[in-house]
MARBA-3410 file (N, C-alpha, C, O; in Angstrom, 1 decimal):
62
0.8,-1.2,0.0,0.0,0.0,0.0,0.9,1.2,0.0,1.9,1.2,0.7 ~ 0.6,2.2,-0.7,1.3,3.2,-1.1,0.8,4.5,-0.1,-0.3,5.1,-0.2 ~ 2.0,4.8,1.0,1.7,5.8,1.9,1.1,7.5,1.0,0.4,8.4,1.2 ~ 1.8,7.3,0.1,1.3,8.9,-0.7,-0.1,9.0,-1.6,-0.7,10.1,-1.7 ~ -0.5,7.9,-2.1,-2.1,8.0,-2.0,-3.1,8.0,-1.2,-4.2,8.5,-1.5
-2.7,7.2,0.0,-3.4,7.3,0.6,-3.7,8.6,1.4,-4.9,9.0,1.6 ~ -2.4,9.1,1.8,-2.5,11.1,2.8,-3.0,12.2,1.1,-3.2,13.4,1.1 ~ -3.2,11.4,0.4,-3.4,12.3,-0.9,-5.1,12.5,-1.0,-5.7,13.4,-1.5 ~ -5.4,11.7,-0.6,-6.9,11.0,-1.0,-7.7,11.9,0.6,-8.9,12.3,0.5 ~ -6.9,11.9,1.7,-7.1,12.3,2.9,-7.1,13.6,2.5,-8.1,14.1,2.8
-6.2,14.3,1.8,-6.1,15.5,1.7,-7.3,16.4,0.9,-7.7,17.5,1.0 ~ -7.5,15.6,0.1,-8.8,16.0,-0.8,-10.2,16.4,-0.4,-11.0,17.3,-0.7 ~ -10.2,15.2,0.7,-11.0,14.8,1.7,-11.7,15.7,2.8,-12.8,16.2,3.0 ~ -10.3,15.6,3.4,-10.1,17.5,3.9,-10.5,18.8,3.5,-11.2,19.7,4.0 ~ -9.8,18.9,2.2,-9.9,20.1,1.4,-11.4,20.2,1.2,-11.9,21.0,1.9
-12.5,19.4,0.3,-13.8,19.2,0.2,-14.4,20.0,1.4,-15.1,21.1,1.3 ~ -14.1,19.3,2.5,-15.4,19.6,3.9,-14.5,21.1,4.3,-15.2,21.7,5.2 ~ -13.3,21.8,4.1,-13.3,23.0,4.2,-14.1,24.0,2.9,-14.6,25.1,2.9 ~ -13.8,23.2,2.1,-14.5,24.4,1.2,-16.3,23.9,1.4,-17.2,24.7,1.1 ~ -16.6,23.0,1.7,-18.5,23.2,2.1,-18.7,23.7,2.8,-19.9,24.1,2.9
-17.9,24.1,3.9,-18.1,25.1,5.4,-18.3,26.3,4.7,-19.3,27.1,4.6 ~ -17.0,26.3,4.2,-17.2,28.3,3.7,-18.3,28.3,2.9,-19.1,29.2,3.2 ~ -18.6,27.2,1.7,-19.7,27.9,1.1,-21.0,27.9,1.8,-22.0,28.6,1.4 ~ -21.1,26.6,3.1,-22.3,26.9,3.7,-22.4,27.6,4.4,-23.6,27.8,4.6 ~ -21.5,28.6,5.4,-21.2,29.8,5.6,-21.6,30.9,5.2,-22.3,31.8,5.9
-21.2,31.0,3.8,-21.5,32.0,2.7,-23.3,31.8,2.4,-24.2,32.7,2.4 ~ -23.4,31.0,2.2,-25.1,30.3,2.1,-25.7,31.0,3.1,-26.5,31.9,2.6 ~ -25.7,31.0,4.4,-26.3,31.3,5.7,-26.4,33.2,5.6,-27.3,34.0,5.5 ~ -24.7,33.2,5.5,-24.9,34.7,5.5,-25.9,35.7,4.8,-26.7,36.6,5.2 ~ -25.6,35.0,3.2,-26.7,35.9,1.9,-28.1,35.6,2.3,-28.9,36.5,2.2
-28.6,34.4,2.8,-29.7,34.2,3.7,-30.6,35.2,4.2,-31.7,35.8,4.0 ~ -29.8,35.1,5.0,-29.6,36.2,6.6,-29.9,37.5,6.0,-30.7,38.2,6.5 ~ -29.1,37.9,4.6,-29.0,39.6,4.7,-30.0,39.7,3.8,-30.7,40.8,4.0 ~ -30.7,38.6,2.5,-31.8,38.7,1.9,-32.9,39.5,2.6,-33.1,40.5,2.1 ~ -33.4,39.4,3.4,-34.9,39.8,4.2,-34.4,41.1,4.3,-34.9,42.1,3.7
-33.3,41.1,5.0,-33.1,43.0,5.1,-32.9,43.9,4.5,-33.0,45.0,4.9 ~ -32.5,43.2,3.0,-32.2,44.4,2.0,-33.4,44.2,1.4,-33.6,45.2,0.7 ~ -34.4,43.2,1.3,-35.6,43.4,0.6,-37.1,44.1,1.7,-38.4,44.0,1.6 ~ -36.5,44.5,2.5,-37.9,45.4,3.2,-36.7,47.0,3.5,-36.8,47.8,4.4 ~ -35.9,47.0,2.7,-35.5,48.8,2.9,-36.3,49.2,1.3,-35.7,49.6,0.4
-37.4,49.1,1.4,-38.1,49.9,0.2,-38.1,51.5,0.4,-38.3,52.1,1.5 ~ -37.8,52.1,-1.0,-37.8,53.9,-0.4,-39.5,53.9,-0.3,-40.4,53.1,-0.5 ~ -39.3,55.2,0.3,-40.8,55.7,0.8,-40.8,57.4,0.3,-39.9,58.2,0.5 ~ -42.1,57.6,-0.6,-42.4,59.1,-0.9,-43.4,59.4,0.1,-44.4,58.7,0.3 ~ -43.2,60.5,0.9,-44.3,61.3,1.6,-43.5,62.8,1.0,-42.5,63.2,0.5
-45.2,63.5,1.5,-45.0,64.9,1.3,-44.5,65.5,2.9,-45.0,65.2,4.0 ~ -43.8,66.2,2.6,-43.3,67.2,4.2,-44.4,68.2,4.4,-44.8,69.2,3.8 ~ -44.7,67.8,5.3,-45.6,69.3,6.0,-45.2,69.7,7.2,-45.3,69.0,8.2 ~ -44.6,71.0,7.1,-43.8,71.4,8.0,-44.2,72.9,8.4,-45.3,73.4,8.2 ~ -43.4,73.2,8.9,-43.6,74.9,9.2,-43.6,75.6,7.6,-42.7,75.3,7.0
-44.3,76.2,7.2,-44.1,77.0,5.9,-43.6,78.7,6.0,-43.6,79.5,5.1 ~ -43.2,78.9,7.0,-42.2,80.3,8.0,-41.0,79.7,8.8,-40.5,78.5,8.9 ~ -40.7,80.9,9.6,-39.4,81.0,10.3,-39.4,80.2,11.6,-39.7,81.2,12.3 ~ -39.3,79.1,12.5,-39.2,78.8,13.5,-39.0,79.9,14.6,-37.8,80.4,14.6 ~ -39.7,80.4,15.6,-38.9,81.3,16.6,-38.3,81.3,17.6,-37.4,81.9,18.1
-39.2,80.1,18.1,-39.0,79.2,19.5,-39.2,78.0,19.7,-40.2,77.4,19.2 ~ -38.4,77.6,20.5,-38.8,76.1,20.7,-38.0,75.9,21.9,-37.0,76.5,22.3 ~ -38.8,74.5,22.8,-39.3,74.2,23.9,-39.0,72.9,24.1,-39.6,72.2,23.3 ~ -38.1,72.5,25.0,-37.3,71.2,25.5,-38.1,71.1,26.7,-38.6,72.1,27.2 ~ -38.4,69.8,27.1,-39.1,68.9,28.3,-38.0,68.0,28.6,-37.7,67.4,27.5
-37.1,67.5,29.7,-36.5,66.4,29.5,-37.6,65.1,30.2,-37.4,63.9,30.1 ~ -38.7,65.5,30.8,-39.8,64.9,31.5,-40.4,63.8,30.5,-41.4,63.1,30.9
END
């Protein structure tokens, strides 16, 4: 039995189940951020505000 096919075959092996982590990783992540970037919809409202000069204003820390 040939020691270099065999740690070769191991290695592969290895290699495989690190790269399905990351991409199940990567899977989870885009998951995860899908929902949040699909409910930041813009929003039109009209401003109704003061249509003059502000003169005073009044703080409560209550």
């Amino acid at each position: 039995m040939d020691c270099s096919k065999n740690s070769n075959g191991i290695a592969k092996v290895l290699l495989m189940k690190r790269i399905f982590r990351i991409l199940f990783v990567f899977a989870v992540i885009v998951a995860g951020l899908c929902p949040a970037i699909a409910a930041e919809k813009p929003e039109i409202f009209v401003q109704l505000g003061h249509s003059g000069s502000v003169k005073t204003v009044a703080f409560s820390p209550v």
